[in-house]
C-alpha positions as CSV (number, residue, x, y, z in Angstrom):
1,X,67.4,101.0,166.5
2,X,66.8,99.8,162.8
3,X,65.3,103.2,162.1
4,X,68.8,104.8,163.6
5,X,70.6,102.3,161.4
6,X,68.8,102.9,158.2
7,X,69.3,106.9,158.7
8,X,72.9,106.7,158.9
9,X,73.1,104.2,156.1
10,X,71.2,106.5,153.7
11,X,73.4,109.6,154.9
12,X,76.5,107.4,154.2
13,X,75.2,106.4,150.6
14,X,73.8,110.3,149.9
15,X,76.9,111.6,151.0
16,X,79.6,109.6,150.2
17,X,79.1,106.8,147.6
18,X,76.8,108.7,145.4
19,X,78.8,111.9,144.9
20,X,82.0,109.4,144.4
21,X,79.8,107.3,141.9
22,X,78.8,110.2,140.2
23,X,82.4,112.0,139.4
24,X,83.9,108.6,138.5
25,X,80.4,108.3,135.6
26,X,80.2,111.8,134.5
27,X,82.8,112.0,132.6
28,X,81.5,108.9,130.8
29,X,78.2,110.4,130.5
30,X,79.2,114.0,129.3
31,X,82.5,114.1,127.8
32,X,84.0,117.8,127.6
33,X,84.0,119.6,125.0
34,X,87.5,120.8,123.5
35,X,86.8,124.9,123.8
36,X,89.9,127.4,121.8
37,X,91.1,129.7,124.6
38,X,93.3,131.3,122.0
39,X,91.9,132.2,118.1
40,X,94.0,130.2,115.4
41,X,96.0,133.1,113.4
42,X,97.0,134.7,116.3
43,X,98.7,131.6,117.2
44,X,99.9,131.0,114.5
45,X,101.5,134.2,114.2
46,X,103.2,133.4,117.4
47,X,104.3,130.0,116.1
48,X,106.0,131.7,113.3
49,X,107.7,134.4,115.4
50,X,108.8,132.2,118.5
51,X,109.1,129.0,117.3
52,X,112.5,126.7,117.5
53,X,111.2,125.8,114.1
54,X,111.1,128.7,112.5
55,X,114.6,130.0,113.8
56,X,116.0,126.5,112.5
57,X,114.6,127.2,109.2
58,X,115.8,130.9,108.8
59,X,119.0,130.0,110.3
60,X,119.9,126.9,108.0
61,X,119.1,128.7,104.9
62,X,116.1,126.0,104.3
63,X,114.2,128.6,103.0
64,X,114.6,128.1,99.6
65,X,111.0,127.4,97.5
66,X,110.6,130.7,96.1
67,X,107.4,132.7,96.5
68,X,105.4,134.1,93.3
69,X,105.3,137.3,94.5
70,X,108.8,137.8,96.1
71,X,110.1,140.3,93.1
72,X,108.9,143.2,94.9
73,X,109.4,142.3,98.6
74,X,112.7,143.4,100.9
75,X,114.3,140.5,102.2
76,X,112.7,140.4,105.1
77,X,109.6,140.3,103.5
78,X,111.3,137.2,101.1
79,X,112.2,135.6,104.5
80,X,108.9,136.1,106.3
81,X,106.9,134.8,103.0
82,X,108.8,132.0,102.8
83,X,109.0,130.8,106.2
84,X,105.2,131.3,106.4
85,X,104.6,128.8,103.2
86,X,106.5,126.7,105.1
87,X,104.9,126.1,108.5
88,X,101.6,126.1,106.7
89,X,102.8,123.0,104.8
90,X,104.4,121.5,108.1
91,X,100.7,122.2,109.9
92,X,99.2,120.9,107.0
93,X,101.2,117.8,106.6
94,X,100.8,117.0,110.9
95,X,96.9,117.8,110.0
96,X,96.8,115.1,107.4
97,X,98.6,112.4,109.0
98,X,96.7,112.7,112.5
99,X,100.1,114.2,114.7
100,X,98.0,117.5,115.6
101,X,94.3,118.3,115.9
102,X,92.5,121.2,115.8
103,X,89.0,122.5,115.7
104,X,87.1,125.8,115.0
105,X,83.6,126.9,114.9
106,X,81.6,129.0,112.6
């Protein structure tokens, strides 16, 4: 009878406690890695074309630091420069101050 008792005690430990144990110190042990599923211009690109803040930019007329290079663009090429110069300081700024992270590899 012991020997009967001692079985089923190691199946309930091997089968239930230490697989429960184990997801609960896992994580602890080997934190995941943060992995891009996307590459960075190509969002961004999307952030600039889809964006509620981009449409609120264009569509206030906020746009207004001039580019250096804007003498030979269309206007959509003014508006697209500028809006871009924008956002980049707007990412840059969240960057600084800790609001957004991101990460890249080499």
């Amino acid at each position: 009878m012991p020997s009967l008792a001692a079985f089923a005690f190691g199946l309930l430990i091997s089968t239930v406690l230490l697989p429960e144990l184990w997801l609960q110190i896992k994580p602890h042990l080997f934190p995941l890695k943060p992995r891009a599923d996307t590459e960075g211009a190509t969002i961004f690109k999307e952030i600039i074309a889809k964006s509620k803040r981009a449409k609120e930019l264009i569509g206030t007329g906020k746009l207004t630091v001039p580019l250096r290079y804007e003498s030979h663009l269309t206007g959509f090429g003014i508006n697209e420069g500028r809006l871009e110069m924008q956002i980049t300081d707007e990412f840059h700024d969240f960057l600084r101050s800790g609001e957004i992270t991101v990460w890249g590899t080499m």
